[in-house]
C-alpha positions as CSV (number, residue, x, y, z in Angstrom):
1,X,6.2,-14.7,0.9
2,X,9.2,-13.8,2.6
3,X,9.1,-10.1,3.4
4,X,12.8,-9.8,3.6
5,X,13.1,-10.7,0.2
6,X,11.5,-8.3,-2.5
7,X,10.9,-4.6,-3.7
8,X,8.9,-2.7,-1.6
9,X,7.3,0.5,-2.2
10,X,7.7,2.7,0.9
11,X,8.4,6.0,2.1
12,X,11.7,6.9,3.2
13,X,10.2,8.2,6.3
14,X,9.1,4.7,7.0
15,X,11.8,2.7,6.2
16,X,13.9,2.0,9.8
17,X,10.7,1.7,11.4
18,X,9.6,-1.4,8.8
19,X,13.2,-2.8,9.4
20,X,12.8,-3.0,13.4
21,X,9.7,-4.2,12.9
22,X,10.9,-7.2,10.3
23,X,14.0,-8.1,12.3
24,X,11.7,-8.1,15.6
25,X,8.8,-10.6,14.0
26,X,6.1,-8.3,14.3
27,X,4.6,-9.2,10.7
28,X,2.3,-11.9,11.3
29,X,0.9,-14.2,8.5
30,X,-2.7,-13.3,8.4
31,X,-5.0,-15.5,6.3
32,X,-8.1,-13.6,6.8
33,X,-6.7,-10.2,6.3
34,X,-8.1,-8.7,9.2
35,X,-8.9,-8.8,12.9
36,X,-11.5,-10.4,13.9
37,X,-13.8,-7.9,15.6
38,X,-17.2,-8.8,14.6
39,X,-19.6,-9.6,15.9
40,X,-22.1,-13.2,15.5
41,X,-25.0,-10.2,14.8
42,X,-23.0,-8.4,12.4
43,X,-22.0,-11.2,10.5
44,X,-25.8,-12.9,10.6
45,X,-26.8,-9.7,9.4
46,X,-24.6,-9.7,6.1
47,X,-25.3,-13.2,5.3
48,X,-21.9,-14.5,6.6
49,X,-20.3,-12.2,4.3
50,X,-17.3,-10.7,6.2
51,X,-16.9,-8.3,3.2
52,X,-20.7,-7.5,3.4
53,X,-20.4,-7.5,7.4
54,X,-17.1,-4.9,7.0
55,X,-19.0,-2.1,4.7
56,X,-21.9,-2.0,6.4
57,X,-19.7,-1.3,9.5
58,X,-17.2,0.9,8.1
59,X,-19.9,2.6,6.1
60,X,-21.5,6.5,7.0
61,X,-24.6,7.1,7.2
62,X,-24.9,3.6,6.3
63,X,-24.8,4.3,3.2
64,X,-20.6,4.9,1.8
65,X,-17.9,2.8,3.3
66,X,-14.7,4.6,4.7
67,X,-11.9,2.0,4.2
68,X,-9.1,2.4,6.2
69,X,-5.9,1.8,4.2
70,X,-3.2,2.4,7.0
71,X,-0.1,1.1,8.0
72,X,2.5,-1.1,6.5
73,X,0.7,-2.6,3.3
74,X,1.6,-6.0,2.5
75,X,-0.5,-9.1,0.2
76,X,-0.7,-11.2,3.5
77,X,1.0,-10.0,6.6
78,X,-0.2,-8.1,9.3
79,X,1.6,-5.5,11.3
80,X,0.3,-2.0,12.2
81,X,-2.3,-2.4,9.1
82,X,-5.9,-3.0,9.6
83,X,-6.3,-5.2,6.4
84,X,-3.6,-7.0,4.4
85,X,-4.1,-6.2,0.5
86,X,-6.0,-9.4,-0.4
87,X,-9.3,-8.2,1.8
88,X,-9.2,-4.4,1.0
89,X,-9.2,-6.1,-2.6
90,X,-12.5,-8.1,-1.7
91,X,-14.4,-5.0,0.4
92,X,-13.5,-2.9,-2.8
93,X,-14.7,-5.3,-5.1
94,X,-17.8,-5.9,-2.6
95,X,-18.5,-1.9,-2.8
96,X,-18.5,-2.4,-6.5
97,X,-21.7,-5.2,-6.0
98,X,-23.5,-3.8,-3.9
99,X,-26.4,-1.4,-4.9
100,X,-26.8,-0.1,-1.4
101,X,-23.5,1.4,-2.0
102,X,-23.2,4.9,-4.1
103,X,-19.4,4.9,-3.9
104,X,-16.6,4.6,-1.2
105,X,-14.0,6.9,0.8
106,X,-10.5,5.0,1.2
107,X,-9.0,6.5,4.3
108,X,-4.9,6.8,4.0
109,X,-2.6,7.2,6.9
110,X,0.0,4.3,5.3
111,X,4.0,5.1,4.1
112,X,3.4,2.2,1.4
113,X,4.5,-0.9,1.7
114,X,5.5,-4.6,-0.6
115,X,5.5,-4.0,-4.5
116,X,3.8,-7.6,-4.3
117,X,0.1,-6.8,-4.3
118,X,-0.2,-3.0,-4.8
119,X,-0.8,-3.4,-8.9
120,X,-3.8,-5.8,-8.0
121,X,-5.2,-3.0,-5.4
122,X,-5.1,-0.6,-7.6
123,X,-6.6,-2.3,-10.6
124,X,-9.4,-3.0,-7.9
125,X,-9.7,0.9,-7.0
126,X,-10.0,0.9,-10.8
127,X,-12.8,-1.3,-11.2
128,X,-14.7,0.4,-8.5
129,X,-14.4,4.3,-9.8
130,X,-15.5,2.8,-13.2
131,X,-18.8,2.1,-11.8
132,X,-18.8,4.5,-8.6
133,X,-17.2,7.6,-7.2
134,X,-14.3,6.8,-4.9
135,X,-12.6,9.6,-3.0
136,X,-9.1,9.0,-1.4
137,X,-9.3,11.0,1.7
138,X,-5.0,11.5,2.3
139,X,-3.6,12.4,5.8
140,X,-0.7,10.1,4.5
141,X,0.0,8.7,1.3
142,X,3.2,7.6,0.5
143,X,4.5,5.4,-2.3
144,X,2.5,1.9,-2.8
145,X,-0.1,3.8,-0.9
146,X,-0.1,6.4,-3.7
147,X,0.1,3.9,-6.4
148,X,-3.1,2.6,-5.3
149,X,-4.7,5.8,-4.9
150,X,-4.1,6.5,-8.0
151,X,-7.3,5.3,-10.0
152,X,-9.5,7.3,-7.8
153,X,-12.3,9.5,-8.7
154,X,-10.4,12.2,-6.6
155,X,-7.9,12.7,-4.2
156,X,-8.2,14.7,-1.2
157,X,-6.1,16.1,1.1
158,X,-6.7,16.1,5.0
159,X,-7.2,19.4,6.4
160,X,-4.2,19.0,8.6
161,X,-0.8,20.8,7.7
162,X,0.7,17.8,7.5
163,X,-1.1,16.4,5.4
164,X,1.7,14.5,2.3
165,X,1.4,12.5,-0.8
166,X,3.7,11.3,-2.9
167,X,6.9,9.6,-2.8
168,X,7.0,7.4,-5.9
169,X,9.4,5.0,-6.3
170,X,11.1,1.5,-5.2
171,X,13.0,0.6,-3.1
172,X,14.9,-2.5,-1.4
173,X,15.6,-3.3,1.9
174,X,19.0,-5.3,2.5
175,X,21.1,-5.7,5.8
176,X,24.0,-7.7,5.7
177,X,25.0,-9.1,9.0
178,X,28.0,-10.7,8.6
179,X,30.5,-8.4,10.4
180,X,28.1,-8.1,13.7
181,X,27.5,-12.2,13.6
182,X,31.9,-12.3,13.3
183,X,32.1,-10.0,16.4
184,X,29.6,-12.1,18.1
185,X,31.7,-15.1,17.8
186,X,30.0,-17.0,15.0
187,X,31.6,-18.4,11.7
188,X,28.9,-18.8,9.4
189,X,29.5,-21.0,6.5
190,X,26.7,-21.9,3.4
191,X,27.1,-25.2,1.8
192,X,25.1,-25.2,-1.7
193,X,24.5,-28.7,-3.2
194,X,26.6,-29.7,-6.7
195,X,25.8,-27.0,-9.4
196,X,23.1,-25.1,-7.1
197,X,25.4,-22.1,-7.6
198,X,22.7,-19.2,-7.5
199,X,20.7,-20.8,-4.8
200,X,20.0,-18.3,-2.4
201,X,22.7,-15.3,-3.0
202,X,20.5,-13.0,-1.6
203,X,21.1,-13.5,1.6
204,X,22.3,-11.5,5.5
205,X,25.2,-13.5,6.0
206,X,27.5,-13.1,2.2
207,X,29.1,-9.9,0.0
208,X,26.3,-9.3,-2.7
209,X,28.4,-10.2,-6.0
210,X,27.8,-7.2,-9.3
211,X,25.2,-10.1,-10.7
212,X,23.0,-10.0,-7.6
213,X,23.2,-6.7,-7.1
214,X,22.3,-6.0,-10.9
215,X,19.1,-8.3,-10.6
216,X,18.1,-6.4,-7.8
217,X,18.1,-2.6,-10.0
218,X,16.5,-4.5,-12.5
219,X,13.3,-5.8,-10.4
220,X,13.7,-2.3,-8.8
221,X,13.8,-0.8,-12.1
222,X,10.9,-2.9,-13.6
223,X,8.4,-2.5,-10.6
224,X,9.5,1.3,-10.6
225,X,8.2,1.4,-14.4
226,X,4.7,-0.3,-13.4
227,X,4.1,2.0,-10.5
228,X,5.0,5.3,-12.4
229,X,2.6,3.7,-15.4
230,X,0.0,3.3,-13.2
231,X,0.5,7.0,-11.9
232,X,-0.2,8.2,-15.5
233,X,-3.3,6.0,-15.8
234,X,-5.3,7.1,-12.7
235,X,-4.3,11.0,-12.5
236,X,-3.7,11.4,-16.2
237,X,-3.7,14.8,-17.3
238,X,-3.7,16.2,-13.9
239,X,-0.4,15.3,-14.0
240,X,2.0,18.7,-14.9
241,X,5.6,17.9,-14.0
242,X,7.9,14.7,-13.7
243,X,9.3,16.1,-10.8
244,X,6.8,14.0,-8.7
245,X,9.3,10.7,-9.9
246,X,12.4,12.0,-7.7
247,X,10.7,10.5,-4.5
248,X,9.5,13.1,-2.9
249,X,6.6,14.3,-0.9
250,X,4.2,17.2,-1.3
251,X,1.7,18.9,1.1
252,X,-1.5,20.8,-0.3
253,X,-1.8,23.1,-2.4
254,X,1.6,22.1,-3.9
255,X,0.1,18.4,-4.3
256,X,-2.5,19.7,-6.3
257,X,-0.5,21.9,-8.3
258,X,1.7,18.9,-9.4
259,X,-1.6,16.8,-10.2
260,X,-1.3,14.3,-7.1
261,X,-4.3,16.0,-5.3
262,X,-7.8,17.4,-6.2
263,X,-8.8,19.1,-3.4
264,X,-8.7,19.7,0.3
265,X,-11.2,18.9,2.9
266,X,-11.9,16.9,6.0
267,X,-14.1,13.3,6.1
268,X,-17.3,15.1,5.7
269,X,-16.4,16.8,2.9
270,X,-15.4,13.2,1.1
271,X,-18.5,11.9,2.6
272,X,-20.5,14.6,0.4
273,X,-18.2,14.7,-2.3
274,X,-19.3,10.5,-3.0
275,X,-22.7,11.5,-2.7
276,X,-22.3,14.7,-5.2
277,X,-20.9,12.5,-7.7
278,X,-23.0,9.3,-7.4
């Protein structure tokens, strides 16, 4: 995956930050999906299951996991996130197995993230409030983050004043860097082989031509349709105005009043919400 190619899903808010932090290298491949941080006893304990290992860690109580969905979400890559897509996939499905587990809390502080991904995590969220409650606790939830939220039992808002959801909708991410590299000195020139005419248009260095640029509204467009479909599915008729598909962002109550939100409260309150509805 190459995250400067794509649609993401992402908060305007967020946006320059994600760039800096793309041009800088800061995503790094991740293969596990998460830091290593346990322990040999932790993971003896859970079988050398490091999604068994993680929810008994993460869990309150010891009984309902709080999973931390934070940061820049992304399939693979690791940046200010505590778990790429693909493991919060497997602790979700790993809450949905284990019988110890009456439900979960999914803890969001994240602006969104890659397109790539986010329709898996949220079929996953899904399968898990199908067979237990799960309660999005939101002191952030923005776009791809929202998308994923979605399927929840419930959704509630942090206590905080500040607390936001929403922001649906895609967006792409393109710098061209032609003028700076000509001001720098450099002449760039791309030499495509015999009939390889397409290969690689989307790139920093040429003019985007009306085809490319059409492509790109299209997958836009056509990721944009999936996320606002998967809106409808998990909050249904909550749901009481289209106004939530401009972009923007709500705090409580007006989050609950447009049908992003079912309540406010802090962790605790999740905590016993799970436990009310298990």
């Amino acid at each position: 995956m190459n995250l400067l190619s794509g649609a993401w899903a992402i908060s305007e808010l967020h946006e320059h930050t994600v760039k800096e932090a793309i041009r800088g290298n800061l995503f790094q491949l991740n293969m596990l999906g998460f830091a290593q941080v346990l322990t040999e006893k932790q993971l003896q304990a859970a079988d050398y299951s490091y999604e068994k290992a993680w929810i008994d860690y993460l869990s309150m109580n010891g009984t309902v996991p709080v999973i931390p969905i934070q940061g820049t979400m992304s399939r693979g890559y690791s940046y200010d996130n505590m778990f790429s897509n693909t493991f919060l996939i497997q602790l979700i499905n790993k809450v949905a197995e284990d019988d110890s587990k009456p439900g979960a809390i999914l803890r969001y502080s994240s602006g969104g993230g890659t397109v790539d991904s986010t329709d898996e995590l949220a079929a996953a969220v899904a399968n898990l409030s199908n067979k237990k409650p799960v309660v999005s606790h939101v002191s952030f939830c923005a776009s791809a983050a929202l998308w994923s939220a979605a399927p929840s039992t419930e959704i509630m808002m942090a206590t905080s004043p500040l607390a936001k959801i929403g922001s649906i909708g895609t967006i792409y991410i393109h710098t061209n860097v032609k003028k700076a590299m000509e001001q720098q000195g450099y002449d760039i020139q791309i030499f495509r082989s015999t009939g390889s005419v397409d290969k690689a248009k989307l790139n920093p260095y040429e003019d985007l031509d009306e085809e490319t640029i059409a492509e790109i509204y299209g997958d836009l467009d056509a990721a944009n349709k999936a996320f606002k479909s998967g809106i409808r599915a998990g909050r249904g008729s909550k749901l009481t105005s289209d106004e939530i598909y401009t972009g923007k962002v709500y705090g409580y109550p007006k989050a609950k009043d447009v049908g992003l939100a079912d309540s406010q409260g802090d962790l605790n309150a999740a905590y016993k919400r799970v436990i009310q509805l298990s």
